[in-house]
N, C-alpha and C positions, 0 to 999 in steps of 0.2 A: 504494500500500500504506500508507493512513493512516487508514482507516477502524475503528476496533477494535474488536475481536467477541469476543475473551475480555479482560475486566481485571478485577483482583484486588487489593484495599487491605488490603493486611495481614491476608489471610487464615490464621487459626490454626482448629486443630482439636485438642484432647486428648482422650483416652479415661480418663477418672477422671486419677490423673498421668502415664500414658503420653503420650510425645509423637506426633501423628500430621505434624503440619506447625505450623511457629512462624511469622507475620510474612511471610505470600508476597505479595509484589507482582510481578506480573506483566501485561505488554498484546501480546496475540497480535494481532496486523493482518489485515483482509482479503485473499484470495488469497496469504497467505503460509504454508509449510511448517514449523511449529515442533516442535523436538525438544526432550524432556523427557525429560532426562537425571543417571541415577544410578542404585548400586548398590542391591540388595535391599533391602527396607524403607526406604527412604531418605525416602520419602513422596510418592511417583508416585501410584500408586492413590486412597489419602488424596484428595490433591488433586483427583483426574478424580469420583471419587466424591461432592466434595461441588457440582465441576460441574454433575452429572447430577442435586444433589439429592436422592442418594441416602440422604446421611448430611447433619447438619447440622452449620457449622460452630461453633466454639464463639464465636468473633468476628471480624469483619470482615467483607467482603462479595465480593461475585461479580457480576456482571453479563453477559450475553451478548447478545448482538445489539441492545446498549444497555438491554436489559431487567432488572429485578433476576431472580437464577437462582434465589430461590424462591418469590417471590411470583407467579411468572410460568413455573412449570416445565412445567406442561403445553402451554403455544403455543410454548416456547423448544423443547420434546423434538421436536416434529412436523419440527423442520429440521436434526438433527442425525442422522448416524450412529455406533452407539457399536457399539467392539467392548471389551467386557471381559478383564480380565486372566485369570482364571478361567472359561471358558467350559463352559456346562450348556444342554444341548440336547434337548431329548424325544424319547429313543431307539425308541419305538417307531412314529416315524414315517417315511416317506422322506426325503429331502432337498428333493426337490418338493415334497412334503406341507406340511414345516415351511417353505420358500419362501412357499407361497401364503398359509398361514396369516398368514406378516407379509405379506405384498402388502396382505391386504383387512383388517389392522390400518390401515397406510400410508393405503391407498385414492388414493393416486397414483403407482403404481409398473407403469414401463412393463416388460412378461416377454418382451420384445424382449431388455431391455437387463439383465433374470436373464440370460438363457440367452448374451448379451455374456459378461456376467463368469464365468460356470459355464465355457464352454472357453475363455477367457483362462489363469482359473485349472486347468484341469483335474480340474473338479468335477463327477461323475457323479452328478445330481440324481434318478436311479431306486435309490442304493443307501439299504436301512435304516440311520439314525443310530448305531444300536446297535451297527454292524459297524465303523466307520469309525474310522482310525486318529487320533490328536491331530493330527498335519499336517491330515487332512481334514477333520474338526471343523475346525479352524482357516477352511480354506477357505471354509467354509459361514458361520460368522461373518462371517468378511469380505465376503461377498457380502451377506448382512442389514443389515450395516450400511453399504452401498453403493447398494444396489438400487434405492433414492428420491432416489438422487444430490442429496441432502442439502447445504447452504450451507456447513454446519462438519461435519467430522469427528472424530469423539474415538475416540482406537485404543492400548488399553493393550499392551504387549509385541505389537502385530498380527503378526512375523514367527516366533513361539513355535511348532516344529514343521514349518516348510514348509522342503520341500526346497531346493538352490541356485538351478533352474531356476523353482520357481513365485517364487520370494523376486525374481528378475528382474520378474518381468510384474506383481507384486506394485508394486515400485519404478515400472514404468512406468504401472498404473493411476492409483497417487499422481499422477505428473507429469499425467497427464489431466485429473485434479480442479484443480489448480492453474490447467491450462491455461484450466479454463476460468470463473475468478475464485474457485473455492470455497475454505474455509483448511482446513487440516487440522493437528490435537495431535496428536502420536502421541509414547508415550512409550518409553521404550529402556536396556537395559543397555550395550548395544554398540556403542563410539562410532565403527566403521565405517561402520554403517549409517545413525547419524546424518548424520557426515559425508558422505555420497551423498546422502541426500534431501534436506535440511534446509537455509533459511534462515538461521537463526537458531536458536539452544539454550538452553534456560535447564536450569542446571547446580544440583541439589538434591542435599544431605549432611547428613544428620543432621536430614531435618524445616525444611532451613533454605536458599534458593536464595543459593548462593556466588557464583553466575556467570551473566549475561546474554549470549551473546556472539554474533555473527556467525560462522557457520562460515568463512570466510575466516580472520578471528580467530584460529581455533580449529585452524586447519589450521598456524599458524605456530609452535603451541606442541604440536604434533602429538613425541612423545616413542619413542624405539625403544630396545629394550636389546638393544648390540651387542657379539657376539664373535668377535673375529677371530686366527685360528691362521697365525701366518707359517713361515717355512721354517730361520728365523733366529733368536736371541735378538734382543731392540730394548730401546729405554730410553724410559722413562715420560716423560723429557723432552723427548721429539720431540713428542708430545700435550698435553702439560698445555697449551700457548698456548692450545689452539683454544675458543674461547669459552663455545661451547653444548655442550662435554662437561662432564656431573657424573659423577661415582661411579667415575671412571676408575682401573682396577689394571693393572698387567704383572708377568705370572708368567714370567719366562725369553722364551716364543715367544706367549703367549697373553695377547690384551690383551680386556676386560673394561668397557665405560662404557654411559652411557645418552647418547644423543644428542638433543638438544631441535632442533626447526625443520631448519632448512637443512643439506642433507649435503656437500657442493660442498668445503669447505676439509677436513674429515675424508676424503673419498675421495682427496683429490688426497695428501693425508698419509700413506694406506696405499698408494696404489697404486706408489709411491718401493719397496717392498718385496716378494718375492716371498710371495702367499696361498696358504695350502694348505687353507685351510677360514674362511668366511666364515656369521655365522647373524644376522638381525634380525626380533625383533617386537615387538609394543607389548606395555605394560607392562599390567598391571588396572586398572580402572577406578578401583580403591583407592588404587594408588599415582598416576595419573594426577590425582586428587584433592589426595593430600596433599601430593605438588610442586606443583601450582600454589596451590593455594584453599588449604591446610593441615588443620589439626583442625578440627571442625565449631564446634565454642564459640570459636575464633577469626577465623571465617569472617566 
């Protein structure tokens, strides 16, 4: 995994003085799964968009398959799969229909390995576009942008709409592509999911990447906000030692913190007492942000 297939020197993009993305350096690897990660507008799209070429940037550059990405956009698009953030599909067609129609755009696409991914996914390729729910839309994208089983993948929000069970075979497709040297971008609100698929994340706030990091990495700064209801009053001093609690309160019976990494000395610390109600989840990806990386201008 040293070969690189997206790199990025200081790519900035503005829209008159709106910021779209400031100073992005990034190098995505061969056969690696990289996640592109942050909150709404943060400048996900922005950056995929000027990928594709779509839009131009206002300075620095881009390169894909060692190639520049726009002087070279047309031989670069022929080996990639894109799935857009916003997806618009010609409703008055079937599924089939708009299938074939990119098949013999493509003109290397085996309909062996369509009709693979259609009951992978659970994608009825006889219904009209027009009828089809956002999940299923969705479905249909992601087969379009798979079907030529393409070197690089680029997939904006790909899991926007699909059920828990397709969002499964979804994750296992990725792992296919991987398996069999392809890379794949795919970008994400939801650091669960990164965390499942993903290599590596590069971490963007405010138009600016805060964070390059190994999901291993990323797993150790993994953050829960935890409340726990004892049987008993307790004292705040039994907790303060423990390291990796911030934000900790005790109201009478009812203790209150955020837990960063490793749970092991907090549980051995509660379970000294009888629980009568126990609740943990991860925090938003906002706050997730501004614990580690902080404000975007001091990033």
């Amino acid at each position: 995994m040293n070969t690189p297939v997206i790199k990025t020197d200081n790519l900035t993009k503005y829209y008159g003085r709106k910021r779209g993305v400031d100073g992005v350096n990034l190098t995505i690897f061969k056969g690696e799964i990289f996640g592109y990660l942050g909150p709404n507008a943060a400048g996900k799209t922005t950056t995929i968009r000027v990928f594709m070429d779509f839009i131009r940037s206002s300075s620095g550059y881009v390169s894909i398959f060692g190639l520049d990405s726009r002087k070279n956009s047309p031989k670069i698009r022929k080996n990639i799969g894109y799935l857009p953030g916003e997806l618009n599909l010609y409703g008055n067609l079937s599924v089939r229909d708009l299938l074939v129609y990119f098949a013999h755009l493509r003109k290397n696409v085996d309909w062996t390995y369509v009709k693979y991914l259609a009951e992978r996914l659970n994608c009825d390729l006889f219904h009209p576009i027009r009828t089809l729910s956002q999940g299923n839309k969705q479905k249909v994208g992601l087969i379009q942008a798979m079907m030529h089983q393409p070197d690089l993948l680029i997939l904006d929000e790909p899991t926007n709409g699909l059920d828990p069970l397709i969002r499964q075979q979804f994750y296992q497709l990725i792992l296919e592509f991987k398996e069999k040297g392809k890379t794949i971008f795919l970008s994400s609100h939801v650091l669960p999911e990164v965390e499942r698929m993903c290599d590596r994340v590069g971490v963007i706030r405010g138009g600016k990447i805060v964070a390059v990091e190994k999901v291993s990495e990323l797993r150790k700064k993994s953050m829960r906000q935890i409340e726990v209801i004892f049987d008993q009053p307790i004292k705040l001093e039994i907790f303060s030692a423990i390291k990796n609690i911030t934000n900790l309160t005790v109201d009478k019976n009812r203790l209150r913190c955020i837990l960063v990494g490793e749970m092991n000395q907090f549980m051995k610390a509660i379970s000294r007492y009888n629980i009568s109600d126990f609740s943990s989840h991860q925090p938003d990806l906002d706050e997730i942000f501004l614990a580690f990386y902080g404000e975007p201008e001091n990033a």
